[in-house]
C-alpha positions as CSV (number, residue, x, y, z in Angstrom):
1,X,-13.1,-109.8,4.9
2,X,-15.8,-110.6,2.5
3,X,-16.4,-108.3,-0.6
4,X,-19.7,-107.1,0.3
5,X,-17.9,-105.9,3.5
6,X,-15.5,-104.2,2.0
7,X,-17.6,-102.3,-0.9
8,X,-19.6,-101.2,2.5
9,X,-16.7,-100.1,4.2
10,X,-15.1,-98.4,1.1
11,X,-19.0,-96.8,0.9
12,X,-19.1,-95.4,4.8
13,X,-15.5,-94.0,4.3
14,X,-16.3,-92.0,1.3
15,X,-18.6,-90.5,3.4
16,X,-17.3,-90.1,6.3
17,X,-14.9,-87.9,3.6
18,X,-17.8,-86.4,1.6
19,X,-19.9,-85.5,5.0
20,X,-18.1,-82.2,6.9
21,X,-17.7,-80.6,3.6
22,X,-21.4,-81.0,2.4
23,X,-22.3,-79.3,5.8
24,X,-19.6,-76.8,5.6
25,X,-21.9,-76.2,2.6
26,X,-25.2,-76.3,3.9
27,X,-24.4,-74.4,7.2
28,X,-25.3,-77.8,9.4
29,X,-23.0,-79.6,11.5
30,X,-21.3,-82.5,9.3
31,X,-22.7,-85.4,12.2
32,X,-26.2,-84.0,10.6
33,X,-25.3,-85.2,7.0
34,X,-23.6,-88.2,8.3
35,X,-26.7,-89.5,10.1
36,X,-29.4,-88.7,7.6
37,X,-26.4,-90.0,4.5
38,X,-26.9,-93.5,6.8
39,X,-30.3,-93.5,6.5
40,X,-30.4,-93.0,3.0
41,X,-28.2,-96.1,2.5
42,X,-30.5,-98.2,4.8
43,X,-32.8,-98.2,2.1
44,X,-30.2,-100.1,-0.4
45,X,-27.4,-101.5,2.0
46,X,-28.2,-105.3,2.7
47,X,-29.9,-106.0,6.0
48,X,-27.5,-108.3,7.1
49,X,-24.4,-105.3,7.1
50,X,-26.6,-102.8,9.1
51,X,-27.2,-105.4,11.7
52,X,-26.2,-104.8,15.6
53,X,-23.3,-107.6,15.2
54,X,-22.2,-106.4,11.8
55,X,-18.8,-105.2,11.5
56,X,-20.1,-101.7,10.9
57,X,-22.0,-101.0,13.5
58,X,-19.2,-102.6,15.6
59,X,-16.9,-100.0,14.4
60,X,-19.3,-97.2,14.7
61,X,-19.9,-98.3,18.3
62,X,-15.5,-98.1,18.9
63,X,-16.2,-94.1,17.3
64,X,-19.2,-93.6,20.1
65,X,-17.2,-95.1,22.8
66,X,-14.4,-92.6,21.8
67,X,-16.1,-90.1,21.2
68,X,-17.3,-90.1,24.7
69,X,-14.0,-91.1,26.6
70,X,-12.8,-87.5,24.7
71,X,-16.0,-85.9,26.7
72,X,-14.6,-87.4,29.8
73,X,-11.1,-86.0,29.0
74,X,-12.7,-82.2,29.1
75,X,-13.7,-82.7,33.0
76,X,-11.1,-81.7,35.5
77,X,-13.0,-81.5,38.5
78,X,-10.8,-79.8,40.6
79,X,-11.2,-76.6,38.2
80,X,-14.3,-77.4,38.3
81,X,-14.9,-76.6,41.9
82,X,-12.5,-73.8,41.7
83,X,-13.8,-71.9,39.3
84,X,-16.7,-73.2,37.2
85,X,-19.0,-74.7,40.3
86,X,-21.7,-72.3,39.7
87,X,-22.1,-72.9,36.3
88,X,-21.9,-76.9,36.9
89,X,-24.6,-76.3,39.5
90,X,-26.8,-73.9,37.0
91,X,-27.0,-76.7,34.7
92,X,-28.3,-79.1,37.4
93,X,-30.7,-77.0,38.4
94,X,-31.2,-76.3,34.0
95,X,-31.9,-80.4,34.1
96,X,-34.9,-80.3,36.9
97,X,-36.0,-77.4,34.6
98,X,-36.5,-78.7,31.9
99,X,-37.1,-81.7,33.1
100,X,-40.1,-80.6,35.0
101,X,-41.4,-78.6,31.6
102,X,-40.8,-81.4,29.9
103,X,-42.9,-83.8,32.3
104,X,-45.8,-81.1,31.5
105,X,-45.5,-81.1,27.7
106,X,-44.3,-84.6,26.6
107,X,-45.8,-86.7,29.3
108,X,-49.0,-84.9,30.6
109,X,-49.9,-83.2,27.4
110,X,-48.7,-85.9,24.7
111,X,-49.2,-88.7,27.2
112,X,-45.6,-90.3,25.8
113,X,-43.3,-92.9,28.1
114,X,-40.7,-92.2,30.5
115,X,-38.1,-92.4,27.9
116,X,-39.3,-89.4,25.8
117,X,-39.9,-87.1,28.4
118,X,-36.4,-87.8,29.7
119,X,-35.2,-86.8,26.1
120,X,-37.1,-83.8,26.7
121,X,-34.8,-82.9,29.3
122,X,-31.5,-83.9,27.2
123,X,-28.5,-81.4,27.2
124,X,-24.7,-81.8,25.7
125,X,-22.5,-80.0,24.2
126,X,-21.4,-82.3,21.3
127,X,-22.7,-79.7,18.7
128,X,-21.6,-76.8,20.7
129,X,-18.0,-77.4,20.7
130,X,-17.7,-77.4,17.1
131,X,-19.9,-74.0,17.2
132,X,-17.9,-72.1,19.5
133,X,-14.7,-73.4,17.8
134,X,-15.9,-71.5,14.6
135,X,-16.4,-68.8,15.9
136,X,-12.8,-68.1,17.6
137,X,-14.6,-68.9,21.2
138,X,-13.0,-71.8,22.4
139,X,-10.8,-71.1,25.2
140,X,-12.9,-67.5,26.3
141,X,-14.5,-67.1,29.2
142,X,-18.3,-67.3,27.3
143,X,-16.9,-70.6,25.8
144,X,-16.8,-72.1,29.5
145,X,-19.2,-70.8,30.9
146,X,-21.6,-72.3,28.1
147,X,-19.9,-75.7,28.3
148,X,-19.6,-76.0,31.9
149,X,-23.5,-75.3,32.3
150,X,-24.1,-77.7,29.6
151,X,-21.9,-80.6,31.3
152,X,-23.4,-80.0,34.2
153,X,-26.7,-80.9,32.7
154,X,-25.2,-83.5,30.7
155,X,-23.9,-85.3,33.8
156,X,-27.1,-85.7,35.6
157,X,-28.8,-86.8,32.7
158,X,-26.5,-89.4,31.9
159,X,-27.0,-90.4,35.5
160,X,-30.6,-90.5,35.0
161,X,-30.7,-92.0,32.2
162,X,-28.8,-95.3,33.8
163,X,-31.6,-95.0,36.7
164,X,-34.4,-95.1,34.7
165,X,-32.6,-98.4,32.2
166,X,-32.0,-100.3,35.5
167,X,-35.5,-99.4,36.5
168,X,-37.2,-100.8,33.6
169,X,-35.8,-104.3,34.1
170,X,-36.6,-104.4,38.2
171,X,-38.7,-103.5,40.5
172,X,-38.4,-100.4,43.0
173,X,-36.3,-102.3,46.0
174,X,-34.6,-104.6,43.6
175,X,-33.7,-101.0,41.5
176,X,-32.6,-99.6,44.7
177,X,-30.2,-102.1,45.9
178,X,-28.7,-102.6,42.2
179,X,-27.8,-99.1,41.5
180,X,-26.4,-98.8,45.4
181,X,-24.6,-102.1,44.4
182,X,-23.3,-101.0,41.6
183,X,-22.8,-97.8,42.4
184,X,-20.3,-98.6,45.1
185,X,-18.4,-101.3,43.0
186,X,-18.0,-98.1,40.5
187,X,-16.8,-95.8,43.2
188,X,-14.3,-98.3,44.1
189,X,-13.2,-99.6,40.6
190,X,-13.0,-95.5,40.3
191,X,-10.7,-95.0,43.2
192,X,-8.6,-98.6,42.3
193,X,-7.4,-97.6,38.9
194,X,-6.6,-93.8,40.0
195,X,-4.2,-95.1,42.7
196,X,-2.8,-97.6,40.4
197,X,-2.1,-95.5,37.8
198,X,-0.8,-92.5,39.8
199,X,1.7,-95.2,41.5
200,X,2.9,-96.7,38.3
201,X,3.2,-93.1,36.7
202,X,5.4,-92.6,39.9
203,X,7.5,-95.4,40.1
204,X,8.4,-95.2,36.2
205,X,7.8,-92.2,34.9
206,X,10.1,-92.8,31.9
207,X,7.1,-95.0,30.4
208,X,4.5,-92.1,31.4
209,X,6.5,-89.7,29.8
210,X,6.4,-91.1,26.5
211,X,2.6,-90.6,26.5
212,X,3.5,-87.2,25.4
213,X,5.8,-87.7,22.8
214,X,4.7,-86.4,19.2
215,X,7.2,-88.9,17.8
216,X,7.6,-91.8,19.7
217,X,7.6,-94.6,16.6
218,X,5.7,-97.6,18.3
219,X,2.8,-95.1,20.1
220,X,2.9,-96.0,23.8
221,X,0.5,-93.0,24.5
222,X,-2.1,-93.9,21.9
223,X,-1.9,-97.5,23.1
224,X,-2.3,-97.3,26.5
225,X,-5.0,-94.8,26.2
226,X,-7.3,-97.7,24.0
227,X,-6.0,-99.8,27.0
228,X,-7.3,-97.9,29.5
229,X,-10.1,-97.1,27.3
230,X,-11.5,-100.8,26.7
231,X,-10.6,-101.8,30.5
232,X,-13.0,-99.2,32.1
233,X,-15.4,-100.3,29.3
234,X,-15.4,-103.8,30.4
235,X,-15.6,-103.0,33.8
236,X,-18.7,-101.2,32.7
237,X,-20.2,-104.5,31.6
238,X,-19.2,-106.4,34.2
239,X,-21.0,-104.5,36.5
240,X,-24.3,-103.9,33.9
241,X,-23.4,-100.1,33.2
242,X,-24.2,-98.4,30.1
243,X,-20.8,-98.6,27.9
244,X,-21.1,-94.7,27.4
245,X,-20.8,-94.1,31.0
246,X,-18.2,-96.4,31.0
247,X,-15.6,-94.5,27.9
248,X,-17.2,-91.2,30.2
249,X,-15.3,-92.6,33.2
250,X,-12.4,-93.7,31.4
251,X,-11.5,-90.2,30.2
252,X,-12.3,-88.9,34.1
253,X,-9.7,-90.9,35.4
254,X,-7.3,-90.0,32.3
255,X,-7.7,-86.6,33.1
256,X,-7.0,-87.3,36.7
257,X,-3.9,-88.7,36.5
258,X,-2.3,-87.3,33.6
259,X,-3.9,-84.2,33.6
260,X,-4.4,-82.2,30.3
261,X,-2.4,-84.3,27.8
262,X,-3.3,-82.1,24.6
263,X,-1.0,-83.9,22.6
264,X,-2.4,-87.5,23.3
265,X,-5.9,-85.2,23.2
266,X,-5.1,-83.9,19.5
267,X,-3.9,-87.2,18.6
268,X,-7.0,-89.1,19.5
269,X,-9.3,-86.3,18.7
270,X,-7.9,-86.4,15.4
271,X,-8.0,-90.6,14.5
272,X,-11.3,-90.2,15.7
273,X,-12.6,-87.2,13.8
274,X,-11.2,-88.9,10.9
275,X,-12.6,-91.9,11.0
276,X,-14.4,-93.6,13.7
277,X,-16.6,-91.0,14.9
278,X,-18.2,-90.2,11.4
279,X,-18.7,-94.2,11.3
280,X,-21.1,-93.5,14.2
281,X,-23.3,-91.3,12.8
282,X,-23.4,-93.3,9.5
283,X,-24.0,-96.6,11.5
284,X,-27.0,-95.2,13.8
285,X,-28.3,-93.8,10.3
286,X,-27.8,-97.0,8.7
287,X,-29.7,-99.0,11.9
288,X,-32.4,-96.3,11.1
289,X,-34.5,-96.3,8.1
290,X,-37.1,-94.4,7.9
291,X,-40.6,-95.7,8.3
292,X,-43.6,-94.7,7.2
293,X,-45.4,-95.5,11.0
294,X,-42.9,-92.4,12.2
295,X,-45.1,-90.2,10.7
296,X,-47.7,-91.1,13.5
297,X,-45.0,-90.0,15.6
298,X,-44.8,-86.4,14.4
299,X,-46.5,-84.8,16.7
300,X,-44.6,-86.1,19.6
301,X,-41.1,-85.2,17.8
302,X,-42.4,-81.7,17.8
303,X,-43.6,-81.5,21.1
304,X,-40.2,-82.7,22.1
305,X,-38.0,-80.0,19.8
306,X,-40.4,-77.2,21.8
307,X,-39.3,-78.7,25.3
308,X,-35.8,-79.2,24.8
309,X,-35.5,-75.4,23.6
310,X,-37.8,-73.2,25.3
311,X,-36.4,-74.3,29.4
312,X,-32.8,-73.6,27.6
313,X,-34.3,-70.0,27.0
314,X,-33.1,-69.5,30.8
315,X,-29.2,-70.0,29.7
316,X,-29.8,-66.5,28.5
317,X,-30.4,-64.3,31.4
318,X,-28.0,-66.3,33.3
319,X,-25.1,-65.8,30.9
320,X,-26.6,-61.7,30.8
321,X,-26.2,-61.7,34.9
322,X,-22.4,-62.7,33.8
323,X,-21.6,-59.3,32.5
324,X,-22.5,-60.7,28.2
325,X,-24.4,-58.9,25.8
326,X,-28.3,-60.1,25.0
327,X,-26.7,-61.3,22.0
328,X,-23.8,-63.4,22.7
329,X,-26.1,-64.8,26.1
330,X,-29.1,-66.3,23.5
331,X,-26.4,-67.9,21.3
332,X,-25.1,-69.4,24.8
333,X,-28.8,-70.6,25.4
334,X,-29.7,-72.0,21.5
335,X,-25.9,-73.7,21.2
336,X,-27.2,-76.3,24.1
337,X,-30.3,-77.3,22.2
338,X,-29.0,-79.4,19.7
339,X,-28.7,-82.8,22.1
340,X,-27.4,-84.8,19.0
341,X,-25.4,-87.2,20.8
342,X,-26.6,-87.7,24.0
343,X,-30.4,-88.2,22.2
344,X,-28.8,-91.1,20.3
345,X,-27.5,-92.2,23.3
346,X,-30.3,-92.2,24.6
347,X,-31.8,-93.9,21.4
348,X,-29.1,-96.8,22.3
349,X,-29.8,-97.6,25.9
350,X,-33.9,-97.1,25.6
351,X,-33.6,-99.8,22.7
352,X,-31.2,-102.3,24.6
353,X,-32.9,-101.7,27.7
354,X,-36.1,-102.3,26.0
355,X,-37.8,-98.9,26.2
356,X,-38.2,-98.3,22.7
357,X,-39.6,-100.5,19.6
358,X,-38.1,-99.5,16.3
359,X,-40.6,-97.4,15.7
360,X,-39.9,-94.8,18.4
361,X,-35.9,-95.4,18.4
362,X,-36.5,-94.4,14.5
363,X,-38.3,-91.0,15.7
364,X,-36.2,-90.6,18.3
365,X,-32.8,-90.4,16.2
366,X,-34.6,-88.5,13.5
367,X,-35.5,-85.9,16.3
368,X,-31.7,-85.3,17.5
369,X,-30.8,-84.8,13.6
370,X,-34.0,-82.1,13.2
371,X,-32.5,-80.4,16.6
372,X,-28.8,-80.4,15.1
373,X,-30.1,-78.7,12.2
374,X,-32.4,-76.1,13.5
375,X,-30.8,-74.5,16.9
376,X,-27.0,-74.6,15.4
377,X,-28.4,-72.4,12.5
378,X,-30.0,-70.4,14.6
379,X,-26.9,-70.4,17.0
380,X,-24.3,-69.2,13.9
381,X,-27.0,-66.1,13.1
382,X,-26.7,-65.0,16.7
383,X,-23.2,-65.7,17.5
384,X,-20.8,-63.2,16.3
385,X,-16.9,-64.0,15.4
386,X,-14.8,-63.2,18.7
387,X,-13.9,-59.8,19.0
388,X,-17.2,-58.8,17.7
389,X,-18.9,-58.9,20.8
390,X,-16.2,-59.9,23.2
391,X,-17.1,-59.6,27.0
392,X,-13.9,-59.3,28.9
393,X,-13.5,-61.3,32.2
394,X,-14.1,-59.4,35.2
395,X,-10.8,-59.4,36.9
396,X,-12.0,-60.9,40.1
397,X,-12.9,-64.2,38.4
398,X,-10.3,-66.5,37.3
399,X,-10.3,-67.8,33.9
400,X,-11.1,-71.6,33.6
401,X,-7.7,-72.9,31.2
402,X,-8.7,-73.8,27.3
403,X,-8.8,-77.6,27.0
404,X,-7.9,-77.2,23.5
């Protein structure tokens, strides 16, 4: 490791450090300070250590990757259909939405490409886990029924999203049979690894079993997650998938076949938090300096904030029609319009895919930060600590089980 590599590193883990208590300060999510840190150090960090290849943004790709294999961990589908279907298929129908509002605003009224009126349409729930956590919510009934609407969302877009990056390199039959091709080969790969896995955890579960261990001294569970992890990854490139969709997949078919492992969960959840996650942020701020040309781009970065919060406005009465008060239903509404992640996801594939000059990936990642900093305030005003204004269950539903 050269020197200039490790003052870097030694630089991005002091903030990494520095970042979640600066927000804890400033009320914003500590991602926020992380990204727009990064882009204060683009303006002084050698070109050559903020590059694509460069061991930093190698590592803060390993913390996306992560970061999304832990989403992928939170969806048990069979719950899913037992209990939470209808808010999974609210937020598909919260995607056409807004992606229909957004198709009127960004790219009628703005005239802007098919890349920014799907980020228009963006939903996660990144930023709203952290919210809800704050607030004593995690684990409540409110807490899944915002989060299942939002990964409902979240799935289609992502789904979308890899449509509309094989799309831009083909044309329309060429498109077709590539995504059915691929498609299938995913379906398959899917199907292969779940039987494998479920047989091996069958014939030795001695092995398995340590996966759950707190103390086992040489980590098989930790191991063999980043095994499974990087495998589904590479699959992912094999087969020209976006490598988000790839560490999404890999945490599916964790969840399926161990089921929910909160002790490999807090374990992972915690080495990323720590570390690689922040290095994300940092490195996407770091790949972004700001430019004076984004300015030109101002008006489109609003038009965008507008659509990705006013369709979410319909969250609300939804949530009200679920037995919660105003209150508690428009902090369920403004806690999904802060699409941090998945907008520099998006960022990510539209510039690899060729979508997006540097110009528009710049306005693009400085529109997710503006969203993480506007709607979570917003959301924390609104949001009361549990047991303020707590809406019990009604006792014919079932309760969807914390993944915490």
């Amino acid at each position: 490791m050269t020197f200039s590599v490790s003052v870097l590193l030694a630089v991005l883990a002091v903030a990494a450090f520095a970042g979640p208590l600066i927000g804890e300060l400033l009320g914003v999510p500590g991602a926020v300070v992380e990204l727009v840190t990064g882009i204060g150090l683009a303006f002084v960090v050698p070109k050559d250590l903020t590059a694509s290849n460069g061991v930093a943004a190698t590592l803060g790709e390993m913390g996306f990757l992560i970061l999304m294999f832990l989403v992928g961990l939170e969806f048990d589908f069979r719950t899913i259909w037992r209990t939470a279907r209808a808010n999974v298929l609210f937020g598909a129908g919260l995607f056409a939405i807004s992606l229909v509002a957004s198709s009127l605003l960004i790219g009628h009224l703005a005239g802007a490409s098919t890349l920014w009126v799907l980020a228009g349409a963006a939903t996660s729930v990144g930023v709203t886990v952290p919210i809800l956590h704050v607030h004593g919510w995690m684990g409540q009934r409110f807490a899944n029924d915002v989060l299942m609407v939002g990964a409902g969302a979240e799935i289609v877009y992502l789904v979308v999203l890899n449509a509309l990056s094989v799309a831009s390199r083909h044309d329309s039959l060429a498109t077709t049979a590539l995504l059915g091709t691929r498609t299938v080969l995913l379906v398959g790969f899917t199907i292969a690894a779940l039987t494998l896995l479920s047989r091996a955890r069958r014939r030795v579960p001695r092995h398995f079993h340590r996966w759950f261990l707190r103390n086992d001294p040489i980590e098989v569970g930790l191991r063999g997650t980043f095994a499974l992890l990087f495998l589904v990854v590479a699959f992912a490139g094999l087969d020209h998938i976006p490598t988000v969709l790839g560490a999404l997949l890999a945490g599916i078919i964790f969840r399926a076949v161990m089921g929910n492992a909160k002790t490999i969960a807090s374990r992972l959840t915690s080495l990323a938090n720590s570390f690689f996650i922040p290095l994300f942020f940092l490195t996407v701020g770091l790949q972004t300096p700001l430019r004076s040309d984004v300015v030109g781009l101002v008006p489109i970065i609003a038009v965008v904030l507008v659509a990705i919060s006013v369709p979410r406005l319909a969250v609300a009465p939804y949530l009200r029609h679920r037995g919660y008060s105003w209150r508690l239903a428009f902090a369920g509404s403004t806690s999904l319009m802060a699409p941090l992640t998945i907008l520099i996801a998006t960022a990510e594939i539209g510039r690899s895919a060729g979508l997006l000059s540097s110009r528009n990936y710049g306005a693009l990642v400085v529109t997710a930060a503006l969203s993480a900093i506007i709607f979570p305030v917003i959301t924390k005003r609104l949001l009361p600590t549990r047991g303020e204004d707590a809406a019990p269950a009604p006792a014919s539903e079932e309760r969807v089980p914390s993944s915490e």
